[in-house]
VMD Tcl script that draws the C-alpha trace (Angstrom):
set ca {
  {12.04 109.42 148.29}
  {13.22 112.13 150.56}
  {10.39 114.80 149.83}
  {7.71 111.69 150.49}
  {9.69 111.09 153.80}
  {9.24 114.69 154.61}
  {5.93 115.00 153.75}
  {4.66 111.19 155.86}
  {6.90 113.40 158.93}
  {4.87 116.49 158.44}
  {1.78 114.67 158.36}
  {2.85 112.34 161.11}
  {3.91 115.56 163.75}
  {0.66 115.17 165.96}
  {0.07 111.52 165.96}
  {2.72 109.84 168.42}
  {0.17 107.49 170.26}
  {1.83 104.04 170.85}
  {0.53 102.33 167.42}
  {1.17 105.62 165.71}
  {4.89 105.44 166.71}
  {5.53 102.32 165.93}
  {4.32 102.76 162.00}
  {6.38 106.25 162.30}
  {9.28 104.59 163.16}
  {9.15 101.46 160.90}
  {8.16 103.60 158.06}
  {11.29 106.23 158.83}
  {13.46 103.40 159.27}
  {12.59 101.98 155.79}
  {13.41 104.39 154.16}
  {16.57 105.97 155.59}
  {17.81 102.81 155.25}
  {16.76 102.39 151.30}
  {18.85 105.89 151.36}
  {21.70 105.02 152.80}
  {21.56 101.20 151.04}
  {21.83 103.07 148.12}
  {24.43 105.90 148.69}
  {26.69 102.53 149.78}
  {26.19 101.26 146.64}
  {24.04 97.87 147.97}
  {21.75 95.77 145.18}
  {19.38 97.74 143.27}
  {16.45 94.45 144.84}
  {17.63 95.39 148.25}
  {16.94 99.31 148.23}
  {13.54 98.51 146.28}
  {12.60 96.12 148.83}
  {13.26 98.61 151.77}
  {11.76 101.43 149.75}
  {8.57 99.54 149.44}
  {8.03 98.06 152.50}
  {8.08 101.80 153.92}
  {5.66 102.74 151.37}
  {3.25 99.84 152.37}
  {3.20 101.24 155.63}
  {2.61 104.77 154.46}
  {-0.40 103.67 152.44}
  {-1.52 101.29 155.27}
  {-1.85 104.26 157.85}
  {-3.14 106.84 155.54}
  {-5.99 104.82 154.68}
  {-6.16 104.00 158.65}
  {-6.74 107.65 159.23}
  {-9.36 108.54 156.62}
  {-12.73 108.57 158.58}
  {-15.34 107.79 156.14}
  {-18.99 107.72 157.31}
  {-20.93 104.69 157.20}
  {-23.66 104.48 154.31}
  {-26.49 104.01 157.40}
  {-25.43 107.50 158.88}
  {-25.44 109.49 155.53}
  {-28.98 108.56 154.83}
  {-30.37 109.51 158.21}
  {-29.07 112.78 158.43}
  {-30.42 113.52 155.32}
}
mol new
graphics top color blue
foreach p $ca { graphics top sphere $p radius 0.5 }
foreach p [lrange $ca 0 end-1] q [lrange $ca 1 end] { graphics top cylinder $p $q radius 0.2 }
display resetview
């Protein structure tokens, strides 16, 4: 969990527009909090929940990032 955290920071360190922070900061939250749910020994359902929820909104900007060209503009630059 930590090395994914470190990894959604490193990828993270040049996009701090204002919907960009907000997803940084919601998905850091998550999972600090998962962390530290778990080191004070809270319900296993409560640190998954927290754990996931971050991890929805890693997936949810990563795929908000990719640029992917539309079909149209492949075929007419070939």
């Amino acid at each position: 969990m930590g090395a994914r955290l470190v990894l959604f920071v490193y990828r993270k360190r040049d996009m701090w527009g204002k919907w960009q922070a907000i997803t940084n900061v919601a998905r850091i939250s998550s999972s600090a909090l998962a962390v530290a749910l778990l080191v004070l020994d809270y319900p296993m359902w409560l640190v998954w929940l927290f754990f996931l929820i971050g991890e929805m909104i890693d997936r949810v900007s990563y795929y908000n990032e990719l640029s992917v060209p539309e079909p149209s503009e492949l075929i007419k630059t070939h």
